[in-house]
C-alpha positions as semicolon CSV with decimal commas, in nm:
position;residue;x (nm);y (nm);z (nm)
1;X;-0,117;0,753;-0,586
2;X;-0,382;0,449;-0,510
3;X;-0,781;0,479;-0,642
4;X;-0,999;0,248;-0,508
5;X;-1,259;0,044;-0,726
6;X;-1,505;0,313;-0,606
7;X;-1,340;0,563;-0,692
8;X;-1,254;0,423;-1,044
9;X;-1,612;0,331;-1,123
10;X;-1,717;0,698;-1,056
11;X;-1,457;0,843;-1,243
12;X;-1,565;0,619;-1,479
13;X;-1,909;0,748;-1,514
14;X;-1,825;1,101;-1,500
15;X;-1,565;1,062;-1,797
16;X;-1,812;0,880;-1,973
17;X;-2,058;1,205;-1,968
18;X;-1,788;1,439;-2,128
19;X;-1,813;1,193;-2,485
20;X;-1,490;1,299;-2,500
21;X;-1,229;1,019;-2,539
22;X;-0,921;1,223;-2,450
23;X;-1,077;1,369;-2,060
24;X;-0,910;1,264;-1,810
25;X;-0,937;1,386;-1,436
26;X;-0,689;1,629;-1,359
27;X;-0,495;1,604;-1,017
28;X;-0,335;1,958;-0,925
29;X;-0,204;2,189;-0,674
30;X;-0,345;2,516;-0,549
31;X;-0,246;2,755;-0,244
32;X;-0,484;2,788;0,007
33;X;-0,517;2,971;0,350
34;X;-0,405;2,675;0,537
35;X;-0,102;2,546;0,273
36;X;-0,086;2,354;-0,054
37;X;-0,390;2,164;-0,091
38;X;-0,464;1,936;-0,389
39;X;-0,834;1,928;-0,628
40;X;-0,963;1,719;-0,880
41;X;-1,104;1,809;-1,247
42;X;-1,248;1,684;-1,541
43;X;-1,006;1,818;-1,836
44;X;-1,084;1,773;-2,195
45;X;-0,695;1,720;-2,262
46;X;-0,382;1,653;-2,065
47;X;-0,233;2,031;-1,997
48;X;0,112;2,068;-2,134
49;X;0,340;1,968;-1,846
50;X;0,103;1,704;-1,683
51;X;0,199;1,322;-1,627
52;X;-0,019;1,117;-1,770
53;X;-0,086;0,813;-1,509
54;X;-0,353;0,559;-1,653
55;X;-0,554;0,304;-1,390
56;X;-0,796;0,050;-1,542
57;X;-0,834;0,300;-1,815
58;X;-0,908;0,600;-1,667
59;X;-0,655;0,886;-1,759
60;X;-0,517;1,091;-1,484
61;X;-0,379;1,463;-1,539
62;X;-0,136;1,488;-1,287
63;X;0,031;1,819;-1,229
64;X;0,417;1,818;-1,131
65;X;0,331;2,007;-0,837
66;X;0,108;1,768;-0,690
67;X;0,307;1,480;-0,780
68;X;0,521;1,479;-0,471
69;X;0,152;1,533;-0,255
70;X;0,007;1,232;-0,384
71;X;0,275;0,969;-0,236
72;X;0,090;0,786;0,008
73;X;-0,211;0,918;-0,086
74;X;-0,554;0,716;-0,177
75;X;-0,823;0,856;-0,380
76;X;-1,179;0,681;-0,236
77;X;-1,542;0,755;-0,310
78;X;-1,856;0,717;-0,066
79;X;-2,129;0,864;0,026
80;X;-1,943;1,207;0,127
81;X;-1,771;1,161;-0,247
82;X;-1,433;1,162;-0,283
83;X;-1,156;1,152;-0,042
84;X;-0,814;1,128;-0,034
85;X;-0,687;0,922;0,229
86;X;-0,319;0,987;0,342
87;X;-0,294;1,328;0,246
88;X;-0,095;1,526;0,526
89;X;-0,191;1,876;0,433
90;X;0,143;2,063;0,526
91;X;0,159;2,388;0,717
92;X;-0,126;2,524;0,975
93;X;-0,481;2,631;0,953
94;X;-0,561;2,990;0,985
């Protein structure tokens, strides 16, 4: 898993709003019509079972599901928000 500057500097911000030094943003799994797909979060702790991943000081949840869907993957930020660039969302769309 890559985050842009962007990206960092808005999850920045939104951690900063929680005035809660252990958030992090969580990166899970959850099923959907058309396969896995993965979400982001704002968690006032790491869940038990998470891997904590740290980047320029901003605390990532990551869920051992969604570990294996974030190789390759890029989380960006723009004017749609966030992205993540390189996800291959497996399976078909209903």
């Amino acid at each position: 898993m890559k985050v842009t500057k962007e990206a960092l500097n808005e999850f920045s911000k939104v951690l900063t709003q929680t005035d809660n030094p252990q958030a992090g943003i969580r990166v899970f799994s959850e099923a959907g019509c058309c396969g896995p797909g993965l979400q982001l979060s704002v968690a006032g702790q790491m869940p038990p079972g998470d891997k904590l991943v740290s980047i320029d000081e901003v605390n990532f949840f990551v869920e051992e599901k969604a570990e294996e869907m974030l190789k390759g993957v890029t989380i960006d930020f723009g004017e749609r928000g966030f992205r993540l660039e390189g996800f291959n969302k497996p399976g078909g769309c209903c």
